[in-house]
mmCIF file of the C-alpha atoms, coordinates in Angstrom:
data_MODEL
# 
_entry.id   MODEL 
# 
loop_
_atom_site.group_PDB 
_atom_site.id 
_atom_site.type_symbol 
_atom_site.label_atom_id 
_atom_site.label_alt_id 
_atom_site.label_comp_id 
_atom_site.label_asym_id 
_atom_site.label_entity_id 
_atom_site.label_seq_id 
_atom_site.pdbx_PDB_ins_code 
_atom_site.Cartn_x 
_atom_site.Cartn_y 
_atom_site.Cartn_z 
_atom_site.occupancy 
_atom_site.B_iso_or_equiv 
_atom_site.pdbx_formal_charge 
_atom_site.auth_seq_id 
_atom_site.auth_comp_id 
_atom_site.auth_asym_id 
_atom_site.auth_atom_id 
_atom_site.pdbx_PDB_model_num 
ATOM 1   C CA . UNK A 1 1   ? 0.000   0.000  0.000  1.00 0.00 ? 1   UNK A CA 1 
ATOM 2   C CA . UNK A 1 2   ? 1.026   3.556  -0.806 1.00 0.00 ? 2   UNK A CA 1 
ATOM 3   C CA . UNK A 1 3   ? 1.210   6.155  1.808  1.00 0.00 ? 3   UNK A CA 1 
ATOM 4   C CA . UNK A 1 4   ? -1.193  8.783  1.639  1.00 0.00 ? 4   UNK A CA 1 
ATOM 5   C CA . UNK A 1 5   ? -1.027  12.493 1.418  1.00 0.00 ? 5   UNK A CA 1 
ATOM 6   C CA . UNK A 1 6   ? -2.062  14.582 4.584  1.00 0.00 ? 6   UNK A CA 1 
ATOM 7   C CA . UNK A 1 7   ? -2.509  17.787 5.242  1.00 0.00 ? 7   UNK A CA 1 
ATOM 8   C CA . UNK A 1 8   ? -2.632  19.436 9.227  1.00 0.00 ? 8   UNK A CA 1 
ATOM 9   C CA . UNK A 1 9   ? -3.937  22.619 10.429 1.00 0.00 ? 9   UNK A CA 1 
ATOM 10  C CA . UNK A 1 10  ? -1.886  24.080 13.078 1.00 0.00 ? 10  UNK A CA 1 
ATOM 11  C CA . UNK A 1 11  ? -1.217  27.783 14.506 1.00 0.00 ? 11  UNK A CA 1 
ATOM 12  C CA . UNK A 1 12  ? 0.232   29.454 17.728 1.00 0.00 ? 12  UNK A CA 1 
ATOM 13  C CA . UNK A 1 13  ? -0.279  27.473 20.453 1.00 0.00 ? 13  UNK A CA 1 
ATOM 14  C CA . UNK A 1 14  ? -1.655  24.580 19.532 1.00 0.00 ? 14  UNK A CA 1 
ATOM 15  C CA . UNK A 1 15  ? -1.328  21.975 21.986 1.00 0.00 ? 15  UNK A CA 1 
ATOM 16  C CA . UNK A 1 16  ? 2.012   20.439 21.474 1.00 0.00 ? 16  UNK A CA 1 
ATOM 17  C CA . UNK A 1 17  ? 1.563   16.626 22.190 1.00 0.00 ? 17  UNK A CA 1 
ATOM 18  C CA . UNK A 1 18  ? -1.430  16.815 19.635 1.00 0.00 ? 18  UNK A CA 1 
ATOM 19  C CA . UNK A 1 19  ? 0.678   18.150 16.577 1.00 0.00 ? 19  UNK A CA 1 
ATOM 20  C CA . UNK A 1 20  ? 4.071   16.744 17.716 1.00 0.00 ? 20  UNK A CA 1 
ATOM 21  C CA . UNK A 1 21  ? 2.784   13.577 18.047 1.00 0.00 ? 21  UNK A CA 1 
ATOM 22  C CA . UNK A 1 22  ? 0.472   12.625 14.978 1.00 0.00 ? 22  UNK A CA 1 
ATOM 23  C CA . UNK A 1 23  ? 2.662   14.469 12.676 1.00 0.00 ? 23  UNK A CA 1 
ATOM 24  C CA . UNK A 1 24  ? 5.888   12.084 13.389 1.00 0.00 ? 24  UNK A CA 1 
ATOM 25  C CA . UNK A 1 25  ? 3.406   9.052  14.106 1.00 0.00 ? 25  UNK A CA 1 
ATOM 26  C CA . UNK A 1 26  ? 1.875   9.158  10.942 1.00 0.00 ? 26  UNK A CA 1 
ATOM 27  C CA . UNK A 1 27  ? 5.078   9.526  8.894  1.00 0.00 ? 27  UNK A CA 1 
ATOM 28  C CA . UNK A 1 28  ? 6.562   6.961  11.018 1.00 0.00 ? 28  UNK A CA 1 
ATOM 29  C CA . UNK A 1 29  ? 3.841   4.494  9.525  1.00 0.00 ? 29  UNK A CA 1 
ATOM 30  C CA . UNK A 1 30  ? 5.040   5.874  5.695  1.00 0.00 ? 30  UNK A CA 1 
ATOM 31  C CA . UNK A 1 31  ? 2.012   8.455  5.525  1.00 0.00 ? 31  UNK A CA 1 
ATOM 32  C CA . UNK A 1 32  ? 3.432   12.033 4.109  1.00 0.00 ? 32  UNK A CA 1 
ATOM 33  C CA . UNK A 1 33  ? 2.143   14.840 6.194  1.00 0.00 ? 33  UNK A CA 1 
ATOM 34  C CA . UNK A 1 34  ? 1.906   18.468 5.403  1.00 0.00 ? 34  UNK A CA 1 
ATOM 35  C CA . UNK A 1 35  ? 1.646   20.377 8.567  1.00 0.00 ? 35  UNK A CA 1 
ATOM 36  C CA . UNK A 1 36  ? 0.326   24.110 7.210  1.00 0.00 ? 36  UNK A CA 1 
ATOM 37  C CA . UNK A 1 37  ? -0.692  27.673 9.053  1.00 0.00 ? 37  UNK A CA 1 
ATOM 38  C CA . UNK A 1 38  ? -2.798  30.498 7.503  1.00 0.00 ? 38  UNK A CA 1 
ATOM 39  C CA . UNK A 1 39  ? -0.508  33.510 7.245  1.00 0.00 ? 39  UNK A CA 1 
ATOM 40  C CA . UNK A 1 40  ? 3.117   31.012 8.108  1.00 0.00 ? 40  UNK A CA 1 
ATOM 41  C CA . UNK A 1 41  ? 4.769   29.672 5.218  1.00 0.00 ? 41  UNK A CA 1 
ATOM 42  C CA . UNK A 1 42  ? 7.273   26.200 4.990  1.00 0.00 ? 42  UNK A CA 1 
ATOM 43  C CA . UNK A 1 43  ? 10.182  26.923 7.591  1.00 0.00 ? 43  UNK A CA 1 
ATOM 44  C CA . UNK A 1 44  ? 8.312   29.217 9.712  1.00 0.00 ? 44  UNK A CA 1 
ATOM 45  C CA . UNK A 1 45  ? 7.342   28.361 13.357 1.00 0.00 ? 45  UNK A CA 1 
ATOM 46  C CA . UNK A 1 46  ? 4.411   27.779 15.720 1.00 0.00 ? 46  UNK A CA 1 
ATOM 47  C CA . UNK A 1 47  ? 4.667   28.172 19.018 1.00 0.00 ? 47  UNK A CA 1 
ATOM 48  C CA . UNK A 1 48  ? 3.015   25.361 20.854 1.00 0.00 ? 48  UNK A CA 1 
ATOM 49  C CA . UNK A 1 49  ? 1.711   24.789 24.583 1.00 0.00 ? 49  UNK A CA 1 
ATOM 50  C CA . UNK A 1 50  ? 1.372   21.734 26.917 1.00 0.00 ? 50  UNK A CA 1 
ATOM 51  C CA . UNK A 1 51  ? -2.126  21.175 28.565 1.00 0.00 ? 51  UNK A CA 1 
ATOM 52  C CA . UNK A 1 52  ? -1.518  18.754 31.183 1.00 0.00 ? 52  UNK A CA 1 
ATOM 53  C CA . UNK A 1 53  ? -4.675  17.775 33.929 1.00 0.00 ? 53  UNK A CA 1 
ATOM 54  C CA . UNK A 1 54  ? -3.009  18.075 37.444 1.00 0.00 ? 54  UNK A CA 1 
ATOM 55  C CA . UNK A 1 55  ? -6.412  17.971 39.179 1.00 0.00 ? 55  UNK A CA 1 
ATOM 56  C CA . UNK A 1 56  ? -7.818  21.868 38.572 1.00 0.00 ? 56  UNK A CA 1 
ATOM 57  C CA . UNK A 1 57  ? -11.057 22.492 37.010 1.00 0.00 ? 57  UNK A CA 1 
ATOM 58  C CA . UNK A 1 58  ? -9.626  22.376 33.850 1.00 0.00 ? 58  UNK A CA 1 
ATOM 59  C CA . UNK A 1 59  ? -6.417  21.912 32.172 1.00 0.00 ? 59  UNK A CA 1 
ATOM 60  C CA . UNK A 1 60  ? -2.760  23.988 33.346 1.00 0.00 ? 60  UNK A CA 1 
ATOM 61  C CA . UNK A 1 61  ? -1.097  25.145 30.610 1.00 0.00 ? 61  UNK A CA 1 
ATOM 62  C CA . UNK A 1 62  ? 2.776   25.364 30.015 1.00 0.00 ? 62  UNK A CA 1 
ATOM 63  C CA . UNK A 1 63  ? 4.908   26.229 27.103 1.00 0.00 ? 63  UNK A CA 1 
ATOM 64  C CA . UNK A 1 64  ? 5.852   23.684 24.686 1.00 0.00 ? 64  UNK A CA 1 
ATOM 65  C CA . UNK A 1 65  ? 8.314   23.976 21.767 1.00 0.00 ? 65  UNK A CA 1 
ATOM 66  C CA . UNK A 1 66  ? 8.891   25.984 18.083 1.00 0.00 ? 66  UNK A CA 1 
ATOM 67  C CA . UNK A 1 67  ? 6.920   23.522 16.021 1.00 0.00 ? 67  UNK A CA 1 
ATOM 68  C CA . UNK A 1 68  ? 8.231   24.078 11.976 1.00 0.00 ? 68  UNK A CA 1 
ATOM 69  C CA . UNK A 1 69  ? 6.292   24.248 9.443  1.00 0.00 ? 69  UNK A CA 1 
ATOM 70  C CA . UNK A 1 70  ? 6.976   21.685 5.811  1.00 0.00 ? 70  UNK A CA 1 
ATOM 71  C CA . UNK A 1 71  ? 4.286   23.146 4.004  1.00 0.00 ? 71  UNK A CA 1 
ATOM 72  C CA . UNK A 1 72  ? 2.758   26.976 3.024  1.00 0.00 ? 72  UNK A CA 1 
ATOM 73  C CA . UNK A 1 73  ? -1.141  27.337 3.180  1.00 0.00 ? 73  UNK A CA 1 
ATOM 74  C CA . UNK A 1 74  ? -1.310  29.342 0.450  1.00 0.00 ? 74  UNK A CA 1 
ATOM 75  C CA . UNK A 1 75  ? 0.204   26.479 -1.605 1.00 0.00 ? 75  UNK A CA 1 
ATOM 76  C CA . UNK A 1 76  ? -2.042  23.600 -0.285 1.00 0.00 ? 76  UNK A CA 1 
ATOM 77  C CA . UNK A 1 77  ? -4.796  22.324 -2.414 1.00 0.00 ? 77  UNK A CA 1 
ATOM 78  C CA . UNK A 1 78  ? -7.086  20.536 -0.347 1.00 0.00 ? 78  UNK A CA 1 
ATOM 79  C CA . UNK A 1 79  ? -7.408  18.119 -3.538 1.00 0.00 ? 79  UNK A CA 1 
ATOM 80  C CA . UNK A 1 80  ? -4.246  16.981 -3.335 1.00 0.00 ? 80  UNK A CA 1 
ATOM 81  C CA . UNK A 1 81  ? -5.270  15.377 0.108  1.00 0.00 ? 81  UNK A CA 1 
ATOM 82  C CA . UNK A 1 82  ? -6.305  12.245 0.914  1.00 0.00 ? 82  UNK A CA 1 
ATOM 83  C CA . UNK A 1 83  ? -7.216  12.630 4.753  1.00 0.00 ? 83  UNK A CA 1 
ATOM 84  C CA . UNK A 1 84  ? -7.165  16.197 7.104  1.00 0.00 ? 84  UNK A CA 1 
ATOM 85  C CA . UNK A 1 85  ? -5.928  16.121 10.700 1.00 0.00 ? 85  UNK A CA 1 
ATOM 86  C CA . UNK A 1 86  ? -6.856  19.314 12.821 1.00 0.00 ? 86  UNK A CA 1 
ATOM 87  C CA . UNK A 1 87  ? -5.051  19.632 16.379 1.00 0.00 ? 87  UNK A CA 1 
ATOM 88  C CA . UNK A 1 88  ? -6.161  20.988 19.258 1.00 0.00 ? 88  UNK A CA 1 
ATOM 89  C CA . UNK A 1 89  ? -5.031  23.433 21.723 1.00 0.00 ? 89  UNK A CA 1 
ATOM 90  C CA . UNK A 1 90  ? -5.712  27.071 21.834 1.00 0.00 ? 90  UNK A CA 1 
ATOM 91  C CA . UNK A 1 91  ? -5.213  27.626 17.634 1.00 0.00 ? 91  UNK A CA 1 
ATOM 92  C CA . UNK A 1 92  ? -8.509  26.166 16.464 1.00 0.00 ? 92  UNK A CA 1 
ATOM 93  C CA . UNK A 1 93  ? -10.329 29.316 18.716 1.00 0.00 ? 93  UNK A CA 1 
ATOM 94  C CA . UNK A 1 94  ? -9.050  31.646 16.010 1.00 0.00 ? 94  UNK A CA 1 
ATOM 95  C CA . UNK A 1 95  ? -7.942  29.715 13.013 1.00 0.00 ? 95  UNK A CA 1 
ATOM 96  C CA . UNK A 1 96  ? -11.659 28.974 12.422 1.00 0.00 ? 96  UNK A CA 1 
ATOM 97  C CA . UNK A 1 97  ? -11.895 32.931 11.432 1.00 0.00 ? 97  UNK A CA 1 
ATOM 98  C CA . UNK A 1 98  ? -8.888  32.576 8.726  1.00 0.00 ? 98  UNK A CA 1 
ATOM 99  C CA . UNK A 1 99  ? -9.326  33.175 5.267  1.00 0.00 ? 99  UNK A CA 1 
ATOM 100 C CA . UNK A 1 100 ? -9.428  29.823 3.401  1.00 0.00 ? 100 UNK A CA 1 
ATOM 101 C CA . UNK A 1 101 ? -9.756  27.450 6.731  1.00 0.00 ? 101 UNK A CA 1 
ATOM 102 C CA . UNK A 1 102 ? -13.374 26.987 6.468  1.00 0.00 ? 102 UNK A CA 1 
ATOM 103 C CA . UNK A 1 103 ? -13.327 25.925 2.585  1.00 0.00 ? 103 UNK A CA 1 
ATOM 104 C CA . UNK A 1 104 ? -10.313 23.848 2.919  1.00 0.00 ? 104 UNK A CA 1 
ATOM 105 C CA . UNK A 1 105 ? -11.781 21.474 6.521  1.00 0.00 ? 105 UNK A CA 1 
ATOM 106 C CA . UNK A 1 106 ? -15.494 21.728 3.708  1.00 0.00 ? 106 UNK A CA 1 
ATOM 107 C CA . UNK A 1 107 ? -13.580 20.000 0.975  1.00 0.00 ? 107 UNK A CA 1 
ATOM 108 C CA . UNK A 1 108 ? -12.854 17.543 3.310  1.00 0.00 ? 108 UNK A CA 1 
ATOM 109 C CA . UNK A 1 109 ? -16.295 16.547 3.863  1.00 0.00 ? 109 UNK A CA 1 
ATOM 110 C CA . UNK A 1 110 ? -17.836 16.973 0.784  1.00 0.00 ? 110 UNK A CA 1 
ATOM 111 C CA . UNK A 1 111 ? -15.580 14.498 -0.964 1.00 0.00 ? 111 UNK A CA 1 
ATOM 112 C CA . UNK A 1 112 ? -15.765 12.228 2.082  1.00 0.00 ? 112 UNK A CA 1 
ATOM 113 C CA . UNK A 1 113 ? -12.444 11.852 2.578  1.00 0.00 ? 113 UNK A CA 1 
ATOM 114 C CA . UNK A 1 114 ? -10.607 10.997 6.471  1.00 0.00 ? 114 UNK A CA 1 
ATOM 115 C CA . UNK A 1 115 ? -10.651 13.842 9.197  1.00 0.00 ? 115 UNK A CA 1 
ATOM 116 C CA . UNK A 1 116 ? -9.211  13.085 12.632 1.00 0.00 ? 116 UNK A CA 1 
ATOM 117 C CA . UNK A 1 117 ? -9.813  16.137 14.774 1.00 0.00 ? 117 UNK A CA 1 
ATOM 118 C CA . UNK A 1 118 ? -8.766  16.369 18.706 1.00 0.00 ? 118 UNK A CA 1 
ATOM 119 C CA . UNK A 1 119 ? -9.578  18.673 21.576 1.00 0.00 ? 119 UNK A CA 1 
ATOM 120 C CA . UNK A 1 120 ? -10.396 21.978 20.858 1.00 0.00 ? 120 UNK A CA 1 
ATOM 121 C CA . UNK A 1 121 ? -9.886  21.574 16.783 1.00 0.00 ? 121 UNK A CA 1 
ATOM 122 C CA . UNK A 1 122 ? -13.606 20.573 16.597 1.00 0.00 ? 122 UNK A CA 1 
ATOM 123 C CA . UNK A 1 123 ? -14.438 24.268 17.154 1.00 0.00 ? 123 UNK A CA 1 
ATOM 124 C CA . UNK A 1 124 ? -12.994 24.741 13.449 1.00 0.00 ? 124 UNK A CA 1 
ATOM 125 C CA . UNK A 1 125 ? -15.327 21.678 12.193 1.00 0.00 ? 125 UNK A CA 1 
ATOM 126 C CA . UNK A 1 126 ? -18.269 23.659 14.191 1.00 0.00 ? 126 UNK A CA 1 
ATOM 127 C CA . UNK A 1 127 ? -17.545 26.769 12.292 1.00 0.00 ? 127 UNK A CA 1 
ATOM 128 C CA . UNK A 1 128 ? -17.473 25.095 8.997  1.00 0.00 ? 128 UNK A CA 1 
ATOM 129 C CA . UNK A 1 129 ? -20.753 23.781 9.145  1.00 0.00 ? 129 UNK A CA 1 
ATOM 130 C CA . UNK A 1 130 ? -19.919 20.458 8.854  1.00 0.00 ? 130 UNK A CA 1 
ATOM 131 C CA . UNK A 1 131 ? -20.504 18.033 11.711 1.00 0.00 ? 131 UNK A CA 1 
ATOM 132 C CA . UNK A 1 132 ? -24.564 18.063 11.673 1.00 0.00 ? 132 UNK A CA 1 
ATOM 133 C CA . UNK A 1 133 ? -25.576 15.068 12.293 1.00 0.00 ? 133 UNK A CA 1 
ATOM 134 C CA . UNK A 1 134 ? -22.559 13.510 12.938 1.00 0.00 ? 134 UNK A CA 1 
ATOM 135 C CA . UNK A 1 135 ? -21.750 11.457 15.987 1.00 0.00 ? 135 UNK A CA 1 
ATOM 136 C CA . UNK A 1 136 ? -18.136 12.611 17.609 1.00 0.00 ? 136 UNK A CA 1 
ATOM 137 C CA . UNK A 1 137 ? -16.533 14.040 20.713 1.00 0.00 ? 137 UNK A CA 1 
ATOM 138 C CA . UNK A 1 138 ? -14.018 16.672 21.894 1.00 0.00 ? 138 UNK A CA 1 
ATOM 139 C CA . UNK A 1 139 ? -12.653 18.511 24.701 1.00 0.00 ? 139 UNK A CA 1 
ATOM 140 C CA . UNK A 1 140 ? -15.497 18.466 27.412 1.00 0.00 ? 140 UNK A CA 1 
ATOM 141 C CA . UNK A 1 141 ? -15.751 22.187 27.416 1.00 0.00 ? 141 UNK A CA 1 
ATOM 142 C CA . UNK A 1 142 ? -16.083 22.136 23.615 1.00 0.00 ? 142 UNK A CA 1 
ATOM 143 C CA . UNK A 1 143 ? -19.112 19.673 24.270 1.00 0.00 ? 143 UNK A CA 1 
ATOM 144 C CA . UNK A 1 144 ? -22.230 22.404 24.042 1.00 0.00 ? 144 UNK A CA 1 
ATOM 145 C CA . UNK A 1 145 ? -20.909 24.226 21.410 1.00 0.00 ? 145 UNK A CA 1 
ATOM 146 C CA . UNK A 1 146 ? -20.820 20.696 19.189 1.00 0.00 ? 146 UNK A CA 1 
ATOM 147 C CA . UNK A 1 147 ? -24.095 20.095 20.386 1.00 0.00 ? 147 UNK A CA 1 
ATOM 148 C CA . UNK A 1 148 ? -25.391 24.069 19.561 1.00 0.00 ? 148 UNK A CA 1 
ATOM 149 C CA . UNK A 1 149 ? -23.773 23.234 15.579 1.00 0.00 ? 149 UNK A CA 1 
ATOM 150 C CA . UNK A 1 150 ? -26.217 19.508 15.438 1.00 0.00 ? 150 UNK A CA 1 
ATOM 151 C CA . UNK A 1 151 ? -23.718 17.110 16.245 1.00 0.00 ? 151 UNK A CA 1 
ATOM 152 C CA . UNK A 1 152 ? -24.722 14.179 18.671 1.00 0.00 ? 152 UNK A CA 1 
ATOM 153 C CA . UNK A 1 153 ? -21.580 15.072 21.002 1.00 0.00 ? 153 UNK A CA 1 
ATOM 154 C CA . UNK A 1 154 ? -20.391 11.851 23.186 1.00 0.00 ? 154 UNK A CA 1 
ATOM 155 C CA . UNK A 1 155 ? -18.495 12.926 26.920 1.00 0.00 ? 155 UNK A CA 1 
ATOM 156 C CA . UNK A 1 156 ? -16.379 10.016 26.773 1.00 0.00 ? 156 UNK A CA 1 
ATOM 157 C CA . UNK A 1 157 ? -13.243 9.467  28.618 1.00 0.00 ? 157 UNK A CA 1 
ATOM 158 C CA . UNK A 1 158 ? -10.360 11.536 27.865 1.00 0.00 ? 158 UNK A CA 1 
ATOM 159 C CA . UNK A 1 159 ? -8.625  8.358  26.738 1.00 0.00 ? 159 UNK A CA 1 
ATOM 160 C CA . UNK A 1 160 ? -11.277 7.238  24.022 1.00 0.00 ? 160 UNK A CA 1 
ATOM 161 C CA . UNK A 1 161 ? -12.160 7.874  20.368 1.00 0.00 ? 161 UNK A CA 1 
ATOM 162 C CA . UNK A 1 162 ? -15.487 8.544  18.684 1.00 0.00 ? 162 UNK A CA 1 
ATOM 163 C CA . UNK A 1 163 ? -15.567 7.600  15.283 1.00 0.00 ? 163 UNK A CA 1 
ATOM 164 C CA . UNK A 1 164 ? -18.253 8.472  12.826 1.00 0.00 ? 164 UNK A CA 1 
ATOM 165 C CA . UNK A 1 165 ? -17.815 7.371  8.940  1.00 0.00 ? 165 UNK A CA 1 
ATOM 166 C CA . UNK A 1 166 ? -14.602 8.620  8.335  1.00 0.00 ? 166 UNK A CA 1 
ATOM 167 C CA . UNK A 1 167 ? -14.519 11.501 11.325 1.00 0.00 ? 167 UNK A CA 1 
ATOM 168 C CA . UNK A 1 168 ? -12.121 10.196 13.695 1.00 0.00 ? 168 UNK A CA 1 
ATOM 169 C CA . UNK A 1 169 ? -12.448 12.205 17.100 1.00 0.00 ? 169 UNK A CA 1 
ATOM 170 C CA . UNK A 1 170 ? -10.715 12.000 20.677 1.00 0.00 ? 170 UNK A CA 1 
ATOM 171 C CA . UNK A 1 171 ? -11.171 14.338 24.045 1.00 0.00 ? 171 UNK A CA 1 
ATOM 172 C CA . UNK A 1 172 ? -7.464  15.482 24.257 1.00 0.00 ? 172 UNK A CA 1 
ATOM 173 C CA . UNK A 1 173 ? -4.487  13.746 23.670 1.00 0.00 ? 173 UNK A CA 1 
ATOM 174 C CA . UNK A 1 174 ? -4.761  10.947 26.297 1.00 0.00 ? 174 UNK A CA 1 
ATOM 175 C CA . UNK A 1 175 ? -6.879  9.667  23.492 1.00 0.00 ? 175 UNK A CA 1 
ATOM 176 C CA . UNK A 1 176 ? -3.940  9.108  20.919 1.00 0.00 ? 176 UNK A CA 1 
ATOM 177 C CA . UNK A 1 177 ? -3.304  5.286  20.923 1.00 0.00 ? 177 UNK A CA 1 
ATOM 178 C CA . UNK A 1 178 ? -6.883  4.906  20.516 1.00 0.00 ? 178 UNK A CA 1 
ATOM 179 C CA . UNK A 1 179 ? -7.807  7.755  18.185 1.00 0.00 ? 179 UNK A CA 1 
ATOM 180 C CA . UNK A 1 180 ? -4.422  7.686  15.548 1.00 0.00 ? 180 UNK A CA 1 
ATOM 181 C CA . UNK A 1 181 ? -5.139  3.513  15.832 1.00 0.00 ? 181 UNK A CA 1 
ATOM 182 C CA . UNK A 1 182 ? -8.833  4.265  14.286 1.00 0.00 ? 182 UNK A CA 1 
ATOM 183 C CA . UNK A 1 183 ? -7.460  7.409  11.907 1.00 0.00 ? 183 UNK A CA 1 
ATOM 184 C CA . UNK A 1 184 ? -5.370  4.619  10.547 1.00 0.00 ? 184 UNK A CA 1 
ATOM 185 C CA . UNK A 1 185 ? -8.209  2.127  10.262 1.00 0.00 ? 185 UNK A CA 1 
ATOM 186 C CA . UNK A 1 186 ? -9.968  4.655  8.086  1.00 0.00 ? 186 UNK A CA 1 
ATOM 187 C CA . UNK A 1 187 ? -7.172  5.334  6.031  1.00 0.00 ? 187 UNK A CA 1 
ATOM 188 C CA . UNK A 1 188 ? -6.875  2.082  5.253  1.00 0.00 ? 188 UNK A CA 1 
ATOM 189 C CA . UNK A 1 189 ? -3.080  1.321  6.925  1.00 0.00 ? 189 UNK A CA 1 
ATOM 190 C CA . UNK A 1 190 ? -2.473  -1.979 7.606  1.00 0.00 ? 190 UNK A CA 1 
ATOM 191 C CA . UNK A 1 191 ? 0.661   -2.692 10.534 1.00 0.00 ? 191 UNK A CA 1 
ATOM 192 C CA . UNK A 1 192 ? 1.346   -6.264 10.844 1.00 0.00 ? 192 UNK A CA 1 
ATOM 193 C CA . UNK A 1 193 ? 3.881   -7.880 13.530 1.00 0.00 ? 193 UNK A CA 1 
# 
């Protein structure tokens, strides 16, 4: 099987552990992944943050690291893409007001090809319109606002995925064994031992 093409949304902090880790895990598996910003172009930087749950209402947050970009925005053609994955963190809150965002996660959708989306990055898939009806989860906080867009929003653990066709969602990244195993399912990666 060939790898497939995959494009990321990222910005300013974004939770690290939720772009860091799917965009070396899927490579490591032989996928290509183009990790892109609105207004950053290839060799630029994001700065990330670390959420961590210590116990407080909600989660601490701490800086994480210069996260560098292998891909311009401008340049990406969503139809060049076979899948989409949209991290979390504090980036999706404003990235869902870029121009181009919006049409690029709709393409997505409308040619029904793979999303995996984490955390907070189901407030982009909100604003695009495009989770009515659709079964999923995301960061408990996110919850009524996934309901308010038509979604049937699960509160599952933070360590469990909600998959949905070929949406492919998880609380926070806890979830990632569980949540990059089913992105792969739906991408149609096989790993044998």
């Amino acid at each position: 099987m060939d790898g497939k093409k995959l494009l990321m949304l990222v910005g300013d902090f974004g939770e690290d552990y939720e772009i860091m880790v799917p965009f070396q895990a899927l490579q490591m598996v032989g996928h290509t992944v183009h990790a892109v910003c609105p207004g950053k172009k290839k060799g630029d930087t994001v700065k990330t943050a670390i959420h961590d749950f210590e116990g407080d209402q909600t989660y601490t947050e701490k800086p994480g690291h210069n996260f560098a970009l292998n891909a311009t925005f401008d340049k990406a053609d969503p139809a060049d893409y076979d899948g989409l994955v949209v991290a979390g963190g504090r980036a999706p809150e404003y990235l869902r007001r870029e121009d181009g965002v919006l049409d690029m996660v709709r393409h997505f959708f409308e040619e029904d090809k793979p999303v995996a989306a984490i955390c907070h990055g189901l407030q982009i898939l909100s604003a695009a319109d495009v989770i009515t009806g659709k079964t999923l989860t995301a960061y408990p906080a996110c919850g009524p606002e996934m309901e308010a867009a038509g979604a049937d929003y699960k509160d599952v653990e933070v360590t469990e995925v909600v998959v949905d066709g070929k949406l492919v969602t998880s609380p926070a990244w806890p979830g990632h064994p569980k949540w990059l195993s089913a992105f792969l399912d739906v991408l149609g990666t096989k790993i044998t031992h």
